[in-house]
C-alpha positions in Angstrom: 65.1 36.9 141.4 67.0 37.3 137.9 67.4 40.4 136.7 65.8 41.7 133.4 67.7 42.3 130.0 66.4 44.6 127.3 67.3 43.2 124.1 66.5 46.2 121.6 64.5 45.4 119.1 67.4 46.5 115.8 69.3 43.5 117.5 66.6 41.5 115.8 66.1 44.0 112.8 69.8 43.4 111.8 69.6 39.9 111.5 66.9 39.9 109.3 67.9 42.6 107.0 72.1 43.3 107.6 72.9 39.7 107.7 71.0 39.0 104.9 73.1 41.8 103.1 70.4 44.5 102.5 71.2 47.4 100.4 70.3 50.8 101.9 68.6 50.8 105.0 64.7 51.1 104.3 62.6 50.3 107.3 59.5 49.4 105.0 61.6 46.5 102.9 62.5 44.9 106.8 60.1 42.5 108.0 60.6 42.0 111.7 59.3 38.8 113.8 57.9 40.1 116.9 60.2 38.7 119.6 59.0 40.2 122.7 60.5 43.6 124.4 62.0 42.5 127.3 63.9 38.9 127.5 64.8 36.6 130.9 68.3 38.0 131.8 71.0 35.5 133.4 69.7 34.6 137.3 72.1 32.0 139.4 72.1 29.0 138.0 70.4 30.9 134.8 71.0 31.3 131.1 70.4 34.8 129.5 67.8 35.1 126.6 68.5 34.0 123.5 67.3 36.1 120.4 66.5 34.1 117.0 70.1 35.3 114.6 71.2 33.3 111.7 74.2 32.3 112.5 76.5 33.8 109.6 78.7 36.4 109.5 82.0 37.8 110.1 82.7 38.0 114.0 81.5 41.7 114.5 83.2 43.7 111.3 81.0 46.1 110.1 80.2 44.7 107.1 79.7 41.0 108.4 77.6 42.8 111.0 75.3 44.9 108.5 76.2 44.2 104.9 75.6 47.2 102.5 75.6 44.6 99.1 72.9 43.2 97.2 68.9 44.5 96.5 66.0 46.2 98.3 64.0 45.2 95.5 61.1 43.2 97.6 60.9 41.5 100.9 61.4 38.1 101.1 58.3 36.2 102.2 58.7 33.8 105.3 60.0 30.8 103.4 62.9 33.2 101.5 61.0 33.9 98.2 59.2 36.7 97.2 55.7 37.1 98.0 52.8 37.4 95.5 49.6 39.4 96.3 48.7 39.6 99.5 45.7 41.1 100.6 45.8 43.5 103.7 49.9 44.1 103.1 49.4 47.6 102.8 50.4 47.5 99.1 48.5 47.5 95.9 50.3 44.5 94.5 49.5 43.3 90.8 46.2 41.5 90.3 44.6 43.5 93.4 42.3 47.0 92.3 43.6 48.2 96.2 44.3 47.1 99.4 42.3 46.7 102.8 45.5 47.6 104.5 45.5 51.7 103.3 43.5 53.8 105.3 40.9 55.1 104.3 40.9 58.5 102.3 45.0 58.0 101.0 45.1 56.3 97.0 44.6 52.3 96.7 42.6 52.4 100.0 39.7 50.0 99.1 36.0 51.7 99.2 33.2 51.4 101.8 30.4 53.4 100.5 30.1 55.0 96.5 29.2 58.4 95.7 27.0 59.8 92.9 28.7 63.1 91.5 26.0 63.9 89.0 22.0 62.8 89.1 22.2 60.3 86.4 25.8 58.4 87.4 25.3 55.6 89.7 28.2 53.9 91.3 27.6 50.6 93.1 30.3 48.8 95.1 31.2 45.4 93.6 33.5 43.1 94.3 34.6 42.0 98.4 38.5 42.6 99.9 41.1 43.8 97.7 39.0 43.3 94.8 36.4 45.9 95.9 35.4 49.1 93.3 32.8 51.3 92.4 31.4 50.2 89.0 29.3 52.9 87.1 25.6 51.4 86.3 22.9 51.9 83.9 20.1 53.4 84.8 16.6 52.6 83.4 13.6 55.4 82.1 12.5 55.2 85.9 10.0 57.8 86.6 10.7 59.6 89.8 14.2 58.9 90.3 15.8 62.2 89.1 17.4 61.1 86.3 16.6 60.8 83.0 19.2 58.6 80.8 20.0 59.5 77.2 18.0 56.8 75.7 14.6 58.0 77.3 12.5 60.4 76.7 8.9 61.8 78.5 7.0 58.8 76.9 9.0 57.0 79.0 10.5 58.1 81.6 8.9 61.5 83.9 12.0 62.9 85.1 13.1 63.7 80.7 11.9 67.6 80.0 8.7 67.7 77.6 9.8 71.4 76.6 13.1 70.3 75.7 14.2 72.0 72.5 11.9 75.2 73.3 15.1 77.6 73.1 14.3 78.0 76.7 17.0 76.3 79.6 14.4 75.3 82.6 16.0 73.7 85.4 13.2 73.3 87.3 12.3 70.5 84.6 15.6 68.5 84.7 17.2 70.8 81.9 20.5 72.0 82.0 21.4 72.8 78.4 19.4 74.1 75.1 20.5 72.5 71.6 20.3 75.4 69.6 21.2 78.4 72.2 24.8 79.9 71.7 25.8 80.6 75.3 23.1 77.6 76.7 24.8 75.1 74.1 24.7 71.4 75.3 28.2 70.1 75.7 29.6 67.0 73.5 32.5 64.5 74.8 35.4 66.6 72.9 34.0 70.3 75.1 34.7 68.1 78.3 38.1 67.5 78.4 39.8 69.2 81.6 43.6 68.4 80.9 43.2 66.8 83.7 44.9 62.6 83.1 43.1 62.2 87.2 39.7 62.7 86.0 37.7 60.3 83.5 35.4 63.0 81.4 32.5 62.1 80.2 29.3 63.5 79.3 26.2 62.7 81.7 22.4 63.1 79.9 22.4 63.7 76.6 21.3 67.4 74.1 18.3 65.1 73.5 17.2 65.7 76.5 18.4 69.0 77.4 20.3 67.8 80.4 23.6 66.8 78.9 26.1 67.8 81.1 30.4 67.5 81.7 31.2 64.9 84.6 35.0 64.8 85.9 34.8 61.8 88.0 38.6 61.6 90.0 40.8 58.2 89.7 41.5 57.3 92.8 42.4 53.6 91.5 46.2 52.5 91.4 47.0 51.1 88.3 50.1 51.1 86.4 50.7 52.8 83.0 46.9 54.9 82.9 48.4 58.2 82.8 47.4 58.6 86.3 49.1 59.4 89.7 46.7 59.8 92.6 46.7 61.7 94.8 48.7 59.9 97.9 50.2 57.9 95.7 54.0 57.2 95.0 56.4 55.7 92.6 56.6 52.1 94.4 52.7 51.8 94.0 51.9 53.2 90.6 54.4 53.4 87.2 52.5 56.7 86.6 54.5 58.6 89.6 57.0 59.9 89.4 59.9 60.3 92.1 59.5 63.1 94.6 62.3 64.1 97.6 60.2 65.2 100.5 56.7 62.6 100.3 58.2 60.4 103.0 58.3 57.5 100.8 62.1 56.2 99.6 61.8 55.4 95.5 63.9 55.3 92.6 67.1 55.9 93.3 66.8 57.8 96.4 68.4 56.4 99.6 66.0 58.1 102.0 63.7 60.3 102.3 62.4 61.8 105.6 64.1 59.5 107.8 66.9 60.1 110.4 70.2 61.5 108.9 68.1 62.2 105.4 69.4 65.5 103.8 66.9 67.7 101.5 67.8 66.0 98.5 67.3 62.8 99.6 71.2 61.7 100.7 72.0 60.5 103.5 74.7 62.1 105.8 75.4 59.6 108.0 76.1 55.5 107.2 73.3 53.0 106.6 74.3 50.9 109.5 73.7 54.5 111.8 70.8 55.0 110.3 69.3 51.7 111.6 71.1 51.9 114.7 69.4 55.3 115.5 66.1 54.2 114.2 66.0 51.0 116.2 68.2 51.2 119.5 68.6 54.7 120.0 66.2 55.9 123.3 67.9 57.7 124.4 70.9 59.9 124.4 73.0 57.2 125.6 72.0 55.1 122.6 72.1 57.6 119.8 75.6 58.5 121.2 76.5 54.9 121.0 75.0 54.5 117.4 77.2 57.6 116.4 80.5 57.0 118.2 80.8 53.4 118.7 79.0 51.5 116.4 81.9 49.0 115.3 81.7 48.4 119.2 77.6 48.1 119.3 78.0 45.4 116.2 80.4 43.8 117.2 78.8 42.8 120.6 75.1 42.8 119.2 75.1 41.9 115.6 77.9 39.8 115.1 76.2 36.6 113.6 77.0 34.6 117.0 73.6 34.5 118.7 74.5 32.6 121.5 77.8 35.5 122.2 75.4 38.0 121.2 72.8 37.6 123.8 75.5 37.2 126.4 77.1 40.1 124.9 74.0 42.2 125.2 73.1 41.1 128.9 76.1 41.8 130.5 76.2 45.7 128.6 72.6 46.0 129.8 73.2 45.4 133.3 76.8 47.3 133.5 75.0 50.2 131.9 71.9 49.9 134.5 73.7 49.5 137.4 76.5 51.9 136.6 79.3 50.0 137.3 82.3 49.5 134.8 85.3 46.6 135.0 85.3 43.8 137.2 83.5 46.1 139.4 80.6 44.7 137.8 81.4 41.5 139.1 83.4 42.1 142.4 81.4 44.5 144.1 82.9 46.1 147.6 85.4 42.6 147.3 89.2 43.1 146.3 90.1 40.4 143.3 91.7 38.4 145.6 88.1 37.8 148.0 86.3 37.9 144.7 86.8 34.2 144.6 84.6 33.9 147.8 82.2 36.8 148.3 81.8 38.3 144.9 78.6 41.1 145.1 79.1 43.1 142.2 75.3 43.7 140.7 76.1 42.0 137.9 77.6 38.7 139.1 75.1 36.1 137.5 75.2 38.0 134.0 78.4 37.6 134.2 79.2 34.2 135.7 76.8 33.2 132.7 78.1 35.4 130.5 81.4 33.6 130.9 80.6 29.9 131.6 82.8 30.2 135.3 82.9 31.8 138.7 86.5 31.7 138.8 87.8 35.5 139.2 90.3 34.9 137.1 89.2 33.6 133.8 86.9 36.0 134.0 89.5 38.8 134.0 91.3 36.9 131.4 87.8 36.8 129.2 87.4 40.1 129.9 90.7 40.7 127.6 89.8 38.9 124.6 87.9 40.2 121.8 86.2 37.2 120.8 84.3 36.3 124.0 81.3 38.1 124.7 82.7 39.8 127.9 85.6 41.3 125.9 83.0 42.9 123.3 80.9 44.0 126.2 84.3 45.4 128.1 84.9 47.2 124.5 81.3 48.8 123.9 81.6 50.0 127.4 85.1 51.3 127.4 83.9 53.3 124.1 80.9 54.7 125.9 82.7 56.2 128.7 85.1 57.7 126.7 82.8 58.9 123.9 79.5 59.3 125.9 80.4 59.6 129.1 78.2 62.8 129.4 75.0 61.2 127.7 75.3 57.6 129.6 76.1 58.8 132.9 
């Protein structure tokens, strides 16, 4: 039975984003085409999995195998360009008043239900998807339905105070104010300003009435240029924010924030490239040692724009690293090089007979010596681990 080779999912995460020569490393600008967690390794007779990479770049150099040029501005959509609204992205995007994509209670989340602050405000839901809102609606002098709007009065409507004006404040009828009482004064639109650019102040009732009253209904909508930043919201999702170090959220000018290797201020102490390393291969101790010590090593056998090499690269580290064998060990076995020829048993013969296109001992040991065959990147990652992580990969 073939064995089985993990190709780690940043293998797939590079070519999408380093290849295409992403700025600094943001997980949320990546999109990443679900491949599948573990690939067919290399049987006898069989080829080792082959992840999707385009196949440019510059033979396993760092910055052929990442790239560190050009803009995070948006993602690319699946035919290169840039996407328009999208409903469900997770992102308010223009034309959209929020997206079905936020949870629930955080800023752009689209509503469910409308709630009615005050006794005469009625919101209704309108609108289906990423167009969804509450809308404020007029009510009518409706008798019985608590409420008694500014335009009605006890002729017309029962809830509206027939002792309105008495000097007296009687909330048991409705009132809530008294025109012409000093400390009972009914409010007017300029004694219901809170300061507060969240809010949309109004004035519920009217002094007609004697139930005129302040409302502060909260913005929770995204929208650009208001004067308001919700609450959950950040500076990629609403012109109104303003930058913060420590929301979890990378804007502005920021290269992280709250991610691996992310300093206080928003700086990152390690590279890019080990930042996506750590945040996409490194499970372990082994891995996160690899992504610090040897990551010219890790690109050049995983990332270096070859796919084909790449996958064969990748196979043959897997299996030397499950097996815990090291040089032609790996392909030998209990045989000396000279019985190899005839009753190689290393545990990871096929990976490698694949790996290098022969069963001949000997140009394998000769492939093992040359840098541009996947066995010698393989033979180079490894000898970097054991000298570097010999600790965390043993």
């Amino acid at each position: 039975m073939a064995p089985q080779v993990k190709y780690p999912a940043w293998l797939f995460r590079v070519a999408l984003c380093g290849l295409a020569a992403c700025s600094a490393y943001d997980p949320s600008l990546v999109k990443v085409r679900r491949v599948g967690q573990d690939a067919a390794g290399a049987g006898a007779g069989g080829a080792a999995g082959t992840p999707t990479i385009p196949t440019t770049g510059t033979g396993g150099s760092l910055g052929g195998g990442f790239g560190n040029a050009g803009s995070a501005s948006a993602p690319a959509d699946e035919d290169g360009g840039t996407p328009g609204p999208r409903c469900g992205d997770g992102r308010v995007d223009s034309g959209e008043k929020c997206d079905t994509g936020i949870p629930g209670e955080m800023a752009g989340a689209c509503p469910l239900t409308c709630q009615t602050p005050v006794t005469c405000q009625r919101f209704m839901l309108a609108g289906t998807g990423c167009q969804a809102e509450c809308q404020l609606i007029m009510l009518g002098c409706v008798g019985g339905d608590g409420c008694c709007p500014a335009d009605c009065d006890p002729t017309k409507d029962s809830d509206c105070s027939g002792q309105c004006g008495d000097g007296i404040v009687q909330a048991e009828l409705g009132e809530t104010c008294e025109v012409d009482v000093p400390d009972e004064k009914c409010p007017i639109a300029s004694d219901c300003t809170d300061e507060d650019s969240c809010t949309r102040d109004a004035v519920s009732g009217s002094a007609d009435n004697c139930n005129a009253v302040c409302t502060h209904t909260p913005i929770t909508t995204l929208q650009n240029d208001d004067g308001c930043c919700p609450a959950g919201a950040d500076a990629n999702k609403d012109s109104d924010c303003t930058p913060s170090c420590g929301n979890g959220v990378r804007e502005g000018s920021e290269a992280c924030d709250g991610s691996t290797g992310c300093d206080a201020n928003c700086k990152l102490t390690i590279t890019s490239e080990q930042v996506m390393c750590l945040d996409t291969i490194a499970e372990n101790a082994c891995e996160r040692c690899a992504c610090m010590q040897c990551l010219e090593a890790v690109t050049a056998c995983m990332a270096s724009g070859n796919a084909a090499r790449d996958a064969k690269c990748v196979a043959v580290e897997n299996c030397a690293v499950a097996k815990h064998c090291s040089g032609m060990a790996c392909y030998c076995g209990t045989s000396s090089f000279f019985e190899c020829a005839f009753v190689a048993n290393g545990p990871c013969r096929a990976v490698i007979e694949d790996a290098a296109g022969t069963s001949s001992p000997t140009q394998i040991d000769n492939q093992r010596a040359d840098p541009n065959t996947a066995l010698g990147r393989a033979v180079k990652l490894g000898d970097c681990r054991r000298a570097q992580c010999n600790g965390e990969c043993s």
